[in-house]
C-alpha positions, 0 to 999 in steps of 0.5 A: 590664452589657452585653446582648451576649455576651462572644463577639459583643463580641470578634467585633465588635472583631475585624472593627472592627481586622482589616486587608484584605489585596491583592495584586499583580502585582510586575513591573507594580505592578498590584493583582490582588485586594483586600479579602482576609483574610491567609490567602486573600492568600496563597493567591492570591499562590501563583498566581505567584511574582511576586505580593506580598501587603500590607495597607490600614491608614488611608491607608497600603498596606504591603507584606510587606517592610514598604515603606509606600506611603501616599496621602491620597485614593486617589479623587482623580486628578492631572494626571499620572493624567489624561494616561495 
């Protein structure tokens, strides 16, 4: 038998699966703010109509309109990244 109540239990699964929302800037690509649950995404998206909201899963950014923009460590700087 578990020690833990049935709430905290479920409370712990729940921040375990919950996604961490960003959102960014649509003309420049830029991340305005991340680490954000859905509800307070989508309140600071209202800040500007060109602002877009998605969510991080494991490796993998999806945006609202499902396009996926995946990176395997997004530490690592290439060549390319070094030269801007």
């Amino acid at each position: 038998m578990n020690d833990k109540p049935l709430i905290s239990r479920l409370a712990k699964v729940y921040k375990e699966t919950q996604y961490t929302y960003f959102v960014v800037d649509g003309s420049t690509g830029q991340t305005m703010a991340e680490g954000l649950t859905e509800i307070d995404a989508r309140i600071y998206a209202m800040k500007d109509e060109g602002y877009s909201i998605g969510r991080d899963e494991e490796h993998v950014r999806v945006l609202d309109d499902n396009t996926a923009i995946s990176y395997e460590n997004k530490d690592v700087l290439s060549e390319e990244d070094l030269k801007k």
